[in-house]
N, C-alpha and C positions, 0 to 999 in steps of 0.2 A: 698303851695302858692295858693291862691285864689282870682278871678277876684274880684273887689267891684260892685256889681249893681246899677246902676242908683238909683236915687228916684225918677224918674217921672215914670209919671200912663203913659205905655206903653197901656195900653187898648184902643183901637181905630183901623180905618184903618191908615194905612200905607201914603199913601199919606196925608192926612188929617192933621195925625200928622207931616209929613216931611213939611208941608207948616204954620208950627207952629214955628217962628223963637226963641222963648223961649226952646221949647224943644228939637231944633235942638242945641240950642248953650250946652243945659244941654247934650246930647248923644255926644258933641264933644271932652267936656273936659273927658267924662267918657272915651272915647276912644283913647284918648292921655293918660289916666293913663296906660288900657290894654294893648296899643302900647309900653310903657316905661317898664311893667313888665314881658311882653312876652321878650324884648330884652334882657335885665335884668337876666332873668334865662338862656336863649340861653349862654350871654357871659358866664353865672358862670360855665355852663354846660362843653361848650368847653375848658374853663381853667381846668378842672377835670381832673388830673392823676392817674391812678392805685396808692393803697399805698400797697407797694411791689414791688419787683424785681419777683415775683415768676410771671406765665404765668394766674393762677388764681384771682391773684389781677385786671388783665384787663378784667374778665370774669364779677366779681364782681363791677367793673366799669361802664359797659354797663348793668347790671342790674338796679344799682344803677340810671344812666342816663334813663337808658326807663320806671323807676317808678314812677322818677319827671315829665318827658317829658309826661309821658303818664295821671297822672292827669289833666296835666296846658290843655293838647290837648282834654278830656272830656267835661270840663269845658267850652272850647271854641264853644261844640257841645249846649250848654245849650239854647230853645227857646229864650229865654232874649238877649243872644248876639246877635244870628242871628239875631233879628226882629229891635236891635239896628242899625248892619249894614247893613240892607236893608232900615231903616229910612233915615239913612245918606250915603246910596247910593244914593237915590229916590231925596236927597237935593242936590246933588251933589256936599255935602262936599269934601274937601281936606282932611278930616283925616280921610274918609271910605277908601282910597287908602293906607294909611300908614298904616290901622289897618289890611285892607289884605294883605299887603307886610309879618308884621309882624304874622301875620295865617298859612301863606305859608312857612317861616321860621319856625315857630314850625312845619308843619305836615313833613316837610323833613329832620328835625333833629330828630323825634320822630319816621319816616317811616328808616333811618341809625341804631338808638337805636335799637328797633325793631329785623331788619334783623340780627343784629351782636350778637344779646343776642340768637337768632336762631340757627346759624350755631357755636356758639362759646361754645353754651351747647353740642353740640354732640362731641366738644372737650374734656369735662368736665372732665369724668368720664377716659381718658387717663389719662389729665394733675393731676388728683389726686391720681393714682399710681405714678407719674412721685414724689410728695410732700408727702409722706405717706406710699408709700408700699417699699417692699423687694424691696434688690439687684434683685433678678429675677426679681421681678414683674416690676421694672422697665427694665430690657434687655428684656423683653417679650413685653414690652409697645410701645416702641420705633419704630417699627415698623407700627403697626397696628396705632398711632399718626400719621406717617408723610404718612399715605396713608389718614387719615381724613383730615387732613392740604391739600392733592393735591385736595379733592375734596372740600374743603372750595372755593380754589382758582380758582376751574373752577366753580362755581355755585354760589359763593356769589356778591355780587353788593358793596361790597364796602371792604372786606377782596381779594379782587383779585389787589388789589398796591401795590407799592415798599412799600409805607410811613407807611398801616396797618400790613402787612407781616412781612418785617424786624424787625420791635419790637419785635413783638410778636417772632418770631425763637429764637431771641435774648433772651428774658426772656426762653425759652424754656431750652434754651441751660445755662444759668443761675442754673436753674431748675434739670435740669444733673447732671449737675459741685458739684452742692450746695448734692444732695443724695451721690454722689462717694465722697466727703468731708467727710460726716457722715459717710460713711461704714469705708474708710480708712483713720483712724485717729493714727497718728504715735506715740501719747502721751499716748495708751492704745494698739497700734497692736502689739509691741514688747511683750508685756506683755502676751498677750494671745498664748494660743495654735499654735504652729506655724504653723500646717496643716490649724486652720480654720484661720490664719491670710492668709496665701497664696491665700485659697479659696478667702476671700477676695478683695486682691490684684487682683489675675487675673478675680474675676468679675465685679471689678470697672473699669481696663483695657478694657473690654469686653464690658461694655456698652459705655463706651467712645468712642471707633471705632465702635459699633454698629448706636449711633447718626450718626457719618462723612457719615459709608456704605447707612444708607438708606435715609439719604438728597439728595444725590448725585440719589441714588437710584431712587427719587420721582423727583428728576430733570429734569432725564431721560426720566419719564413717562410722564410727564406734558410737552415736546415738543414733544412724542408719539403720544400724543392725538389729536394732531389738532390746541392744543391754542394757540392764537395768542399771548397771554401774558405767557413770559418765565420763570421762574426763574433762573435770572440772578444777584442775589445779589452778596454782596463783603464778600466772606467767611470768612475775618479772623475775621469778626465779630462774627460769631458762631461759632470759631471752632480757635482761637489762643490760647483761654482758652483752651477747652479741648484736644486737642493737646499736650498742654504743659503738662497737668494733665497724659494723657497716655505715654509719655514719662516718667513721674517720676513714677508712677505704674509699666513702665518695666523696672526701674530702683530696684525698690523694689523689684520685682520678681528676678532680677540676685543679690540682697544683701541674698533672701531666699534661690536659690538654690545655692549658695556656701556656704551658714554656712550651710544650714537644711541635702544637698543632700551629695557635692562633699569635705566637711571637716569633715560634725559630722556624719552622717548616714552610711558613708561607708568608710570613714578610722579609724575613731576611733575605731568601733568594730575588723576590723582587725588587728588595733595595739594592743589592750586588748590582744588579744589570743595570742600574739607571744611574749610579752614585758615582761624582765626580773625586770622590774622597774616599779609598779605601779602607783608609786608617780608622774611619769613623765609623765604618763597618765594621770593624774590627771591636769597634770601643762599644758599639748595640750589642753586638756578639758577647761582648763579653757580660753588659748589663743582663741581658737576658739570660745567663747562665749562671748570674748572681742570685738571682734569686730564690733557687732551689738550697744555696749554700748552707741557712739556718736549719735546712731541715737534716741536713748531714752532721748536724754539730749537734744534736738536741742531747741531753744530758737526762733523757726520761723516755721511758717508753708509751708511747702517744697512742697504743691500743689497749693498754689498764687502763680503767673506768674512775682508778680513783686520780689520775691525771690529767680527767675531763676540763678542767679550767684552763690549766697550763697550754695542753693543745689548743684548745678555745683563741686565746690567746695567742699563738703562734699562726695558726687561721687567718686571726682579722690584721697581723702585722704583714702578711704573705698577701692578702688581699689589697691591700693598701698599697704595698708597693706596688702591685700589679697592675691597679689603677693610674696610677701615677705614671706606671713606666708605659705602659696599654695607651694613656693621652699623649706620652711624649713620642711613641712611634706611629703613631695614625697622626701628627703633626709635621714630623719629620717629612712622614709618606705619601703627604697629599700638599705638600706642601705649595706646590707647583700649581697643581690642578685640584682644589679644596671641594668636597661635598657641598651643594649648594639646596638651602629649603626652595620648595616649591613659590615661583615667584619672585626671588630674592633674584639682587642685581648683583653682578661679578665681585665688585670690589667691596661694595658693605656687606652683601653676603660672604664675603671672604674673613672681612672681618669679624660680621657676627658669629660663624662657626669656629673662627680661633677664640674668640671671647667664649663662645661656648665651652668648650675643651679649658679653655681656664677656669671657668667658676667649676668644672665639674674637678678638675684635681683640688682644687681649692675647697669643697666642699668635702672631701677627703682627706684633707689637712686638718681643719676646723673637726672633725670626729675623731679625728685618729689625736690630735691633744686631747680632747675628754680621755683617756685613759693615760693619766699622766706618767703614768710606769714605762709605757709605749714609747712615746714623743722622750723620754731620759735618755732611752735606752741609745746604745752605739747605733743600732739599725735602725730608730725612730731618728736619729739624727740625719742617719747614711737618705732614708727617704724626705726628707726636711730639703735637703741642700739638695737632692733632684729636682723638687718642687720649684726650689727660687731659679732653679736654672731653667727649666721651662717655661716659664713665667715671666723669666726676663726676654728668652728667643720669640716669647709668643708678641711680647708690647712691642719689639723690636719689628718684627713684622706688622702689626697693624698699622707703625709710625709709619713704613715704609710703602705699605700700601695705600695711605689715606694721602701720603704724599704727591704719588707721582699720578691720583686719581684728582686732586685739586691741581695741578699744572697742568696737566692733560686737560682739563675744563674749562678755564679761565683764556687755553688759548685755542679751541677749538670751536666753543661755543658762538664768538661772534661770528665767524666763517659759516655757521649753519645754516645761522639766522640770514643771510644775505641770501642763502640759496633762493633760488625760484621757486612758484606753488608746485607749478610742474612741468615733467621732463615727455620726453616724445620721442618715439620710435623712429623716426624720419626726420630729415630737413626738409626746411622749403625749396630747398632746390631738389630733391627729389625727386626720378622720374617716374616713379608709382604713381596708380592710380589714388586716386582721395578716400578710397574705401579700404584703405593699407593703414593710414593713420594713426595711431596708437599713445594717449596720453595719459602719465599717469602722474598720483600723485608724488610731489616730491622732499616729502616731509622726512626727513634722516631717522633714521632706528637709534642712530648713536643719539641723537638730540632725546628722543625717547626714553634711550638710555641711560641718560645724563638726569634724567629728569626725575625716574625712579630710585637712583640712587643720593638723590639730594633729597632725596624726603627719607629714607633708611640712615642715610648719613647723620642727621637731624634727630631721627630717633634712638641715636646711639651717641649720642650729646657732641658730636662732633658739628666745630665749624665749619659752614658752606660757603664759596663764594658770593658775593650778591648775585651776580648775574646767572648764579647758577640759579641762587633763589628767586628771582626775577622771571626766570624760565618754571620753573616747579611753578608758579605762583600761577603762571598765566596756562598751565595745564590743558583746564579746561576747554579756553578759549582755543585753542590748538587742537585739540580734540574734536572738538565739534564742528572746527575748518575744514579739519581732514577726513572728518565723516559726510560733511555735506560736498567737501570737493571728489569724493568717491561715488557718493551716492550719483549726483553730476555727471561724473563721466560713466558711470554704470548705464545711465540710462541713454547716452551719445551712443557708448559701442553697441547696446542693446540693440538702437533705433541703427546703428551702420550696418549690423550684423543682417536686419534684414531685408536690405538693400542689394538688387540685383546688379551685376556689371551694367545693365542695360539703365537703370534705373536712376545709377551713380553719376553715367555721365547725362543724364536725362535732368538729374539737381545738382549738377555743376556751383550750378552760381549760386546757390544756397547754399551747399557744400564751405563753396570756398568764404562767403559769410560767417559762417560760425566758426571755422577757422582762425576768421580774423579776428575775433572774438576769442575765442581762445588763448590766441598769441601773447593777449596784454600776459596769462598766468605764465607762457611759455618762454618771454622777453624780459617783461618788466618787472612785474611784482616780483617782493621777497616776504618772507615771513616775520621781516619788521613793517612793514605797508600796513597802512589804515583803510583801502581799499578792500579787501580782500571779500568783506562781505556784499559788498555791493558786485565785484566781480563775477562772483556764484549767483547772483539775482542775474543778471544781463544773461549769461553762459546758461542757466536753467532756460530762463524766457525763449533762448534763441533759438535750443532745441523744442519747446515744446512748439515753436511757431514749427519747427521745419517738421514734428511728429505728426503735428495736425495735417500739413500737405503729402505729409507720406502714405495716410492714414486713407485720405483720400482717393489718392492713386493707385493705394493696395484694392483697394473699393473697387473703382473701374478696372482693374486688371485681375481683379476675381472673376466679373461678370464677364470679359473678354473669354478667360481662359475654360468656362464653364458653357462658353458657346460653342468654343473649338474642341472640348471633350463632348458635347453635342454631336459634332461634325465627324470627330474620330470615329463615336460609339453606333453612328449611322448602319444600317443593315441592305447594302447593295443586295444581295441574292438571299429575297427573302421568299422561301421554296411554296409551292401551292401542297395545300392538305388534300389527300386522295378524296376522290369522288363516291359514293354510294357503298362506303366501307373499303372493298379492298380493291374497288376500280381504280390505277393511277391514268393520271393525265398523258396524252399522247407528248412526243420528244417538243415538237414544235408550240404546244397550248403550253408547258413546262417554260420554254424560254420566254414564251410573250410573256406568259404572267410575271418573272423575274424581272421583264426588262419596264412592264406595265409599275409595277411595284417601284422601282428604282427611280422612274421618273417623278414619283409621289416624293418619296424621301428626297432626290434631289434637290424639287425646288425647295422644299422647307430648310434644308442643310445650307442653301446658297442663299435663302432670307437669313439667317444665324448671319453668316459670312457678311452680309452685305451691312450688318448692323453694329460690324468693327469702328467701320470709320467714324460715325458717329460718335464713339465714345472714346474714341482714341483725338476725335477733337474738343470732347469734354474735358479730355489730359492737359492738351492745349490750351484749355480758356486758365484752368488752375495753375498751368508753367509758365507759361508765354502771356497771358492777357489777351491772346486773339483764338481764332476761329477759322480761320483760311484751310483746314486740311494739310498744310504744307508749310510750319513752320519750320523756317533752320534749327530751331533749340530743340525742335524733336526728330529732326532725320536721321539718328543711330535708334531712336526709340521706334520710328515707322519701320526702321529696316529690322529691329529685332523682333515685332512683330508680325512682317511679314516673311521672316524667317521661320517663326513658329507655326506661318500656317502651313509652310510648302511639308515640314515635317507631319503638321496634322493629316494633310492629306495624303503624303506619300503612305504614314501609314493608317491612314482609311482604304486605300488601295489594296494595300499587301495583306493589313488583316482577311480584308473580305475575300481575297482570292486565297488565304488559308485557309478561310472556314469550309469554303466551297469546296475544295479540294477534299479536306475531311469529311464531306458530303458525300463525294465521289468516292472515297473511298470505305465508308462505313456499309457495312451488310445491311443495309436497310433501302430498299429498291422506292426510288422517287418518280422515273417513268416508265411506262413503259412501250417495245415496239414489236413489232410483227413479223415472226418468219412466213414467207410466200415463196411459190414456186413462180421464177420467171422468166417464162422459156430462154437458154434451156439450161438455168441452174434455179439452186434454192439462195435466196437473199434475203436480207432485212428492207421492213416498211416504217421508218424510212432509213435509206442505206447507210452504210456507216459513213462515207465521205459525206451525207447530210447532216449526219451529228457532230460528226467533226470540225463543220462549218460553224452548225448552230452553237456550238462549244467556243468558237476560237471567236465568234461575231458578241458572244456574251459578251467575252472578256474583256474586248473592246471596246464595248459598250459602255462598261464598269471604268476603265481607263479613261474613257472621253468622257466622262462627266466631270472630269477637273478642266474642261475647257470651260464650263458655265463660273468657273470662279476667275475672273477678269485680274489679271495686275494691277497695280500700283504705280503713278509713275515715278521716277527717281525721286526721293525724298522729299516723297508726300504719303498721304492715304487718302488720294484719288485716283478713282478707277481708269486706267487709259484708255481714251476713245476708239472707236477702230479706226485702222489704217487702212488707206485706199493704196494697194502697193499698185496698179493697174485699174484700167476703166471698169472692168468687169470683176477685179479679186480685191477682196477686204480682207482684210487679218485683225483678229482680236489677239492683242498679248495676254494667254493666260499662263496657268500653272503645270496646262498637260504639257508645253515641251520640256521641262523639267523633273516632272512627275514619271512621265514615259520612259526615261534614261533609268531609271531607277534602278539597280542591279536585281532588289530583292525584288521588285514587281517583277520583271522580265524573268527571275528563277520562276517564281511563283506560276507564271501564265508556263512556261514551258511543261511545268511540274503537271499541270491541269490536262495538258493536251494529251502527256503521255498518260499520264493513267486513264483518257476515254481511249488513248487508244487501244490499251491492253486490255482493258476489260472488254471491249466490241471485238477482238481478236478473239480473245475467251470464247466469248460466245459466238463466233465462227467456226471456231476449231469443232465446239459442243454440236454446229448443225450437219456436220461433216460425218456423221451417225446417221443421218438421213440420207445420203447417198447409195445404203443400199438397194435403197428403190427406182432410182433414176432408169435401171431398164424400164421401166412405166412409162417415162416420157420419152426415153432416150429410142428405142426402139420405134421404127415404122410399122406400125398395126397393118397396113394392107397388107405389105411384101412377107410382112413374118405370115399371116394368114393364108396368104397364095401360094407360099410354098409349103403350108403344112397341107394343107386341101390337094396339091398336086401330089402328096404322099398318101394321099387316102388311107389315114390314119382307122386305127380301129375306135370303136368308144372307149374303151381302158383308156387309151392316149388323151382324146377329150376330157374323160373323165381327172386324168390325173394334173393338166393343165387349168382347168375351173375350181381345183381343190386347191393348187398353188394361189390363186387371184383370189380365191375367197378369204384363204388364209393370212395374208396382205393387208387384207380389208379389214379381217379381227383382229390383226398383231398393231395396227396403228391407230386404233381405237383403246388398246391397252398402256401406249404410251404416256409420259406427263406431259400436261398440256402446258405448261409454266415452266420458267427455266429462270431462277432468280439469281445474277450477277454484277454484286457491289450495289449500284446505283440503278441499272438496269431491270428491269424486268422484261422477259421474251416470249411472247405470246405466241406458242406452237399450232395451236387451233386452225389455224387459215392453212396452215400446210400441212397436217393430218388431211382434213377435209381434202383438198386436191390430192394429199395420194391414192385417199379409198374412192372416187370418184374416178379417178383413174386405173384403178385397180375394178372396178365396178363396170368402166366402157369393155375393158379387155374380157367382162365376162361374158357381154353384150355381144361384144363381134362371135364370141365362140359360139356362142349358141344359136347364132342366126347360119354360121360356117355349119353348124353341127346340124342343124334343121335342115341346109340346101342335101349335105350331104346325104340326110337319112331320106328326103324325097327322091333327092335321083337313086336309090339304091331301092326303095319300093317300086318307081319306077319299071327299073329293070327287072325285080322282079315279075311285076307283074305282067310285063312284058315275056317274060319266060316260061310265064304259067299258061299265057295264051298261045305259044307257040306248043306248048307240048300239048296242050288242048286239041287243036287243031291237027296235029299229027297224029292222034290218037281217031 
């Protein structure tokens, strides 16, 4: 479109020509044509609609508008116009006014152009994934769009109203619909791959709610921000369409996973491997691929909204079958081995879950005629005639299980009923002990069995045998046999279980009593017997008589065994506590006291001992009815008795010569003895072959005190008298020649000897440091003397020998006088003193040598002095 220019000669000034009424009337008309063409394109402008529904047809609109708008608005910029409308402004025409009304009107339709072809381009390059790209690329799009649409809406000048906004979302949302159309189209999705048809499915799904999530999303932020202007439109304009569209996408997703997942993918390969009938596999395969067939045929497209019934409708008839066909293959499947409710018995649970499975297709049938269009139709027929067939295989199976569960009853039940109460681990000819025993009850599981399922049977209106009902009837009573005949023998094994070998054949004949007792449940009785309850009276009685005697005997053989832990816990080497703080006792006062002590405990340990028999003939008065010490019905019981004392004793022995040992060998000194000089070496007081002695005489000690616990004679618990084996020798049978063999006592005393010896070796080795003195005693004082005197030594000499013995005497006063090793303490004191006293004689002889000498040597002097005297 292009302005026409005047023909008059504008050349001139401006006033000049405005006061020119010729050319003011020629610039008037020209400006009533410009005023008429300028409106003229404004109207044509503002009648322009997008041609498209898509969101880029409006893009291409305001393109379109701002390249017309922006010519006609150059044009207007052209010197020629201007200088026209300054002409006929300068005349003060009327049509300079309308011709700038109309200038002003272009520059704010051409300044809206403009801005909207600005911010609607950085829409662009979204809204053309949104028309053109991938499934993804449009779910990836969607987002990053409706964050460029919030900031259109806060920065733009004329994209921020209801009236620009709303379209456009609208077409956006068109734009959506119209790509999820293309991806999922049900005239080719059936066809393809069913994995990449799903994928499909749930990415058109995906972007459908991805739109709603981040509208809402950009909603949010855009009254975050501050703006005064909300988005507050009326949603179901954007979003009744796809809405409805992800509805039927997750309608398609539950049409794929029940054919792809939950019928073909994982029951049919598990009916392949187990199916005696291929063909029939063949003919599920085929049902289950039938059912997708109606949606391959649909004569409408099922994501237009205004189609919503029809789909509706094509839903509940795809549902229905699926139901139907979903019951006839989980019957099929389990046919063998049925889901059973908690409780329920094999065969009425068998049938109440096939009856289950029937009311529920049944109850699907019954809904699916309410829509009598459905039930006309070919495919309400096609699922009609599945129903009767399933329905028929189902009663056919229940005839067939209800059958062979009443012949199976009628001829097993009496056979039950004959069984005994109860069965037993062993025969009576058995060579086990009585304490092997083992009865239990022998009431059938299948009778049990039988018995739950005639009352399920009953409650599913089917007929029961009598006898079956006879048995249900008498439940109870059965119940309550087998809980008192349990509880019964609960408390026999209880009572056998704590029954010692010793003890078992000790109640033999009480034993074999309740046994016989017993036996009536174990021979005679059956579970038709009118007995039975009286049987459990007699079998409880018998045990609680043999509990009571048990009870008894646990009694005394507590008190027994707490006399022999007595006896064990006895303290043979019980040490003496040092004297006046850190004085110990000499080696010799050390053993008495031990052996003083032991005699104490002895006799109290062998009164313990001696007050066995006694209560072991108190055993007797309760087994046997007598008192002799030496019944036959307790001589394995005397001998396991007296079995457990030789154990007692053995180890009261061995402990005590451990403890001792660890006595011996802990750093803590218990006696102690004396180094002494005795001519002519250094030794202990007292020597080590007397500790040695006293060590090896303990142990013996400690040993021969199981002579005072006297024998038994054979199968009794009477003490054996002594034996006169000769006129002058007696022998007592005790425990020490058995005791004394002992491997571990015999380690034990060996273990004891060597460690005093090593530690008294110790301390030999340690006085062997003393030896450097023995010239002291070892040397002859005369002879050393008379020949140092026949050398008539100077005093230096004297003197340097008296500094030697002095030095002697202070170096063994600085020594320790204590020498502590293991048990041992060594008491250095007595042989210090004998060295400095002998170091002290040697100083003695010198100086009485040193005194003759220094007389005969004045002597002579002065014998010299008187000669030269007298020469003089």
């Amino acid at each position: 479109t292009e302005l026409e220019m005047p023909a008059v000669n504008l050349d001139g000034e401006v006033p000049v020509l405005a006061s020119d009424p010729s050319v003011v009337q020629a610039l008037e008309s020209c400006a009533v044509t410009w005023q008429k063409l300028i409106s003229t394109v404004l109207k044509e402008q503002v009648k322009k609609v997008p041609q498209g529904d898509g969101a880029l047809a409006e893009i291409d609109l305001w393109r379109e508008k701002n390249a017309t708008l922006s010519d006609l608005a150059e044009q207007t910029k052209l010197p020629e116009v201007q200088k026209v409308l300054e002409i006929l402004q300068e005349a003060e025409s009327e049509c300079a006014g309308d011709l700038q009304r109309a200038l002003s009107d272009l520059k704010k339709h051409h300044l809206e152009a403009l801005d909207n072809v600005k911010f609607l381009s950085a829409l662009e390059r979204h809204l053309k994934n949104l028309a053109y790209g991938t499934g993804a690329d449009v779910l990836n799009t969607i987002p990053s769009l409706l964050s460029a649409l919030r900031m259109v809406w806060v920065m733009s000048r004329h994209y921020n109203k209801d009236e620009r906004m709303v379209p456009l979302l609208e077409r956006i949302a068109w734009e959506i619909s119209t790509a999820v159309c293309k991806s999922v189209d049900l005239h080719t999705l059936f066809q393809e791959d069913k994995a990449a048809a799903k994928k499909k499915i749930t990415e058109g799904k995906s972007i459908l709610e991805q739109w709603k999530k981040c509208y809402f999303t950009a909603c949010a932020q855009v009254e975050e921000s501050g703006s005064e202007r909300f988005w507050k439109f009326d949603g179901k304009r954007f979003f009744e369409k796809t809405d409805y569209m992800a509805a039927v996408c997750q309608d398609l997703q539950e049409i794929f996973q029940v054919v792809t997942e939950e019928l073909y993918n994982i029951f049919i390969p598990e009916l392949t491997t187990v199916t005696e009938n291929p063909k029939r596999v063949e003919a599920l395969l085929r049902g289950v691929n039938a059912l997708t067939g109606p949606m391959k045929e649909l004569k409408f497209d099922p994501l237009s909204i205004k189609n919503a019934r029809n789909w509706k409708l094509v839903m509940r008839e795809f549902r229905e079958e699926v139901s139907v066909e979903n019951v006839k293959q989980i019957f099929v499947q389990n046919l063998k081995d049925p889901p059973l409710y908690k409780n329920h018995p094999a065969v009425a649970g068998a049938i109440f879950w096939s009856r289950s499975l029937f009311y529920r297709i049944k109850h699907t049938i019954i809904r699916f005629q309410e829509v009598e269009e459905l039930l006309a139709s070919e495919h309400g027929q096609k699922v009609k005639q599945i129903y009767l067939q399933v329905a028929k295989k189902m009663k056919e199976y229940e005839d067939q299980k209800y059958k062979e569960w009443r012949e199976r009853t009628e001829h097993i039940v009496p056979h039950l009923l004959k069984d005994n109460l109860l069965t037993s681990s062993v025969t009576e000819e058995s060579g086990t002990t009585k304490k092997s025993l083992c009865f239990r009850v022998n009431f059938s599981p299948i009778l049990q069995e039988i018995i739950i399922e005639t009352k399920y049977m009953e409650q599913l209106g089917l007929p029961v045998p009598e006898i079956a009902r006879f048995v249900a009837l008498q439940e109870n009573k059965y119940l309550g046999y087998t809980s008192r005949l349990k509880t019964m023998l609960g408390y026999y094994e209880q009572l056998m279980e704590t029954l010692t070998e010793a003890e078992t054949k000790l109640l033999d004949d009480y034993i074999q009593e309740l046994w016989r007792i017993l036996k009536a449940g174990h021979k005679r009785l059956t579970w038709n017997s009118l007995g039975i309850g009286e049987f459990i009276f007699q079998c409880t009685q018998a045990i609680g008589k043999l509990e009571s005697l048990v009870h008894q005997i646990h009694n005394i053989s507590e008190d027994i065994s707490s006399k022999l832990l007595f006896i064990e816990s006895a303290n043979l080497f019980k040490l003496p506590l040092s004297k006046n703080g850190d004085e110990l006792p000499e080696a010799k006062e050390f053993f008495d006291y031990i052996k003083c002590e032991r005699a104490k405990d002895v006799a109290h340990i062998v009164r313990k001992y001696s007050a066995i028999p006694p209560l072991l003939i108190e055993v007797e008065g309760q087994v046997a009815n007598t008192n002799t010490g030496k019944s036959p019905k307790l001589t394995s019981y005397y001998a396991y008795w007296e079995n457990r004392i030789y154990q007692v004793l053995t180890q009261l022995i061995v402990k005590n010569l451990q403890a001792f040992n660890a006595a011996i060998l802990a750093n803590v000194p218990l006696i102690q003895i004396k180094a002494v000089f005795s001519d002519p070496e250094i030794t202990f007081q007292p020597s080590a072959s007397e500790i040695d002695k006293m060590t090896a005489q303990s142990i013996q000690d400690c040993v021969d005190i199981t002579k005072r616990f006297v024998r038994w004679m054979h199968g009794t618990c009477i003490e054996c008298p002594p034996q006169h084996v000769s006129k002058d020798e007696v022998v007592t049978f005790s425990f020490y020649s058995d005791v004394s063999q002992s491997p571990l006592m015999i380690e034990q005393a060996v273990l004891i000897t060597q460690n005093v010896h090593k530690v008294l070796a110790s301390l030999s080795k340690y006085l062997n440091q003393w030896n450097r003195y023995e010239s002291l005693w070892k040397s002859d004082q005369g002879t050393v003397l008379e020949r140092l005197a026949a050398q008539k030594p100077a005093c230096v000499t004297f003197d340097e020998h008296l500094q030697f013995y002095m030095k002697v005497a202070e170096e063994v006063t600085q020594q320790p006088l204590i020498k502590d090793e293991q048990f041992i303490r060594l008491q250095l004191a007595p042989l210090a003193f004998t060295v400095q006293e002998n170091a002290k004689g040697w100083m003695i002889s010198l100086g009485k040598l040193l005194n003759e000498s220094a007389r005969e040597e004045l002597v002579r002097l002065r014998d010299e002095i008187q000669v030269s005297v007298f020469s003089l």
